[in-house]
C-alpha positions as CSV (number, residue, x, y, z in Angstrom):
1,X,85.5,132.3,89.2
2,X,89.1,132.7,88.3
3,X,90.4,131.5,91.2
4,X,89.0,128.5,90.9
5,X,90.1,128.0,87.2
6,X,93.6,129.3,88.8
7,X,93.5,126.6,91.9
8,X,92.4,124.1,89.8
9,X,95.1,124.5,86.6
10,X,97.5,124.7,89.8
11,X,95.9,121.0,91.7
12,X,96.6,119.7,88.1
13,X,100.1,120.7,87.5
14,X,100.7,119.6,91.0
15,X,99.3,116.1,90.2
16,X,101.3,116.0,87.1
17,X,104.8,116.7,88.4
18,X,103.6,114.1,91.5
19,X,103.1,111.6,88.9
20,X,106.2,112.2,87.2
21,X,108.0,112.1,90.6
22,X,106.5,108.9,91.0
23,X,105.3,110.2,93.8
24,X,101.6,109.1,93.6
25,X,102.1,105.7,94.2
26,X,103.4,106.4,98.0
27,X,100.2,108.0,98.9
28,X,98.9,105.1,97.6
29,X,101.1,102.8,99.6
30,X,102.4,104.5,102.5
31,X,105.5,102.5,103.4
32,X,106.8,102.8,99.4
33,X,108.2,106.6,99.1
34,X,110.1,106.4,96.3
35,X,112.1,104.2,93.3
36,X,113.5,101.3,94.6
37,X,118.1,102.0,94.9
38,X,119.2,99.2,96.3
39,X,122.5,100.5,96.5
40,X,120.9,102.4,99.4
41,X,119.9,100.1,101.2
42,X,121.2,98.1,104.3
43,X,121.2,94.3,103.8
44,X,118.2,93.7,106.5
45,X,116.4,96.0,104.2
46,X,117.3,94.2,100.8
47,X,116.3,91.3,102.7
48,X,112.7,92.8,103.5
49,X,112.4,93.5,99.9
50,X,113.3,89.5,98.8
51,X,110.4,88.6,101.4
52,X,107.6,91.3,100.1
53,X,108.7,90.1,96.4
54,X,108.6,86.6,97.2
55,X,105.6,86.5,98.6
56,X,104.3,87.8,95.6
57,X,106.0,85.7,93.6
58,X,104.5,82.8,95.7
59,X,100.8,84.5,95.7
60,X,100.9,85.2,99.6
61,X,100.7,88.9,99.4
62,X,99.0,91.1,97.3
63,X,102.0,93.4,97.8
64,X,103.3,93.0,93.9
65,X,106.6,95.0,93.4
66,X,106.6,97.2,90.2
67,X,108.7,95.7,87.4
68,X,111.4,98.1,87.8
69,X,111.7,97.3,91.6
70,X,112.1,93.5,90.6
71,X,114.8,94.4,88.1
72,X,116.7,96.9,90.1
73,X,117.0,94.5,92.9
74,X,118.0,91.7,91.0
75,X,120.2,93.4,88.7
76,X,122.2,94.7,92.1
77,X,121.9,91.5,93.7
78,X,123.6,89.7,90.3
79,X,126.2,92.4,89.7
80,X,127.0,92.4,93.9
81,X,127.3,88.6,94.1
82,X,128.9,89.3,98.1
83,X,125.7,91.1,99.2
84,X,123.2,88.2,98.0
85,X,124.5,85.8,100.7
86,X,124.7,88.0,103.2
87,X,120.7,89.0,101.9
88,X,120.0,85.9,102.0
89,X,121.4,85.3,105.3
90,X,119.2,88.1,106.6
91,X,116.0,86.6,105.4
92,X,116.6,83.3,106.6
93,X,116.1,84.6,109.7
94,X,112.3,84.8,109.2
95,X,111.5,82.3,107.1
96,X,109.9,79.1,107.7
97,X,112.5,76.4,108.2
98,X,110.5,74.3,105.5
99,X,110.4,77.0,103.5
100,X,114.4,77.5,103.0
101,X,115.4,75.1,99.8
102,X,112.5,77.0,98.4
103,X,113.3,80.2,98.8
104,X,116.9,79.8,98.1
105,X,116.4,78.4,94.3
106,X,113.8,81.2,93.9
107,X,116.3,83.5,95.4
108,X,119.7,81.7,93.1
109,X,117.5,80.9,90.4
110,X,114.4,82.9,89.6
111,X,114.7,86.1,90.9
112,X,118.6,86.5,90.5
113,X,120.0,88.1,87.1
114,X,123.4,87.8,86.2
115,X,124.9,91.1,85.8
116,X,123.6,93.7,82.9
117,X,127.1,93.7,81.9
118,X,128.0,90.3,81.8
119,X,125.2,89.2,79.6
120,X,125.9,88.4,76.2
121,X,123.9,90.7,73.9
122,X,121.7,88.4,72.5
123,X,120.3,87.5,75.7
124,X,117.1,88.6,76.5
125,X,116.1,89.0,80.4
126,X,113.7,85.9,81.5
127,X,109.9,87.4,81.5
128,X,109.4,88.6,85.1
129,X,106.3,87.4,86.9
């Protein structure tokens, strides 16, 4: 009987410290493994992640980023103005010709935040969707 208080106490420490990892959501989700850095990513993949947000955005996918993967992206993508077009450049690719003016002011003008640093401090971030 011990053993299973032990093994149990030790399933939820293990559950905790996944949680606190942020771990628990990719069993969840398989393809998300960890917090969003875009800095890590390649520019095809930053593009993946403007199509899987924007089709959220749009209500075409119940894939909904968390609110810190919308921020970290477009906090990168506002403070690295020289990856955005070549992100966007990367989606295009796949999107729906009709689609593209679309896209592009969601992309330039919803999504987008100028750089944390250059905001002014009374500025408060837009609400996210």
């Amino acid at each position: 009987m011990e053993r299973d208080a032990h093994a149990r106490a030790n399933t939820e420490q293990l559950r905790l410290l996944l949680e606190d990892l942020e771990l628990t959501t990719a069993q969840a989700r398989p393809e998300y493994t960890a917090p969003m850095h875009p800095a890590a990513l390649t520019v095809a993949e930053i593009a993946d992640q403007l199509a899987r947000i924007y089709a959220a955005d749009q209500s075409l996918s119940d894939d909904v980023p968390t609110p810190e993967e919308r921020t970290a992206l477009a906090d990168y993508l506002g403070c690295h103005e020289e990856i955005r077009p070549e992100a966007w450049a990367a989606w295009v690719v796949d999107l729906n010709p009709a689609d593209w003016d679309a896209a592009e002011y969601w992309l330039d003008f919803e999504f987008v935040e100028p750089c944390p640093e250059a905001r002014p401090p009374s500025a408060q971030p837009r609400p996210r969707h």
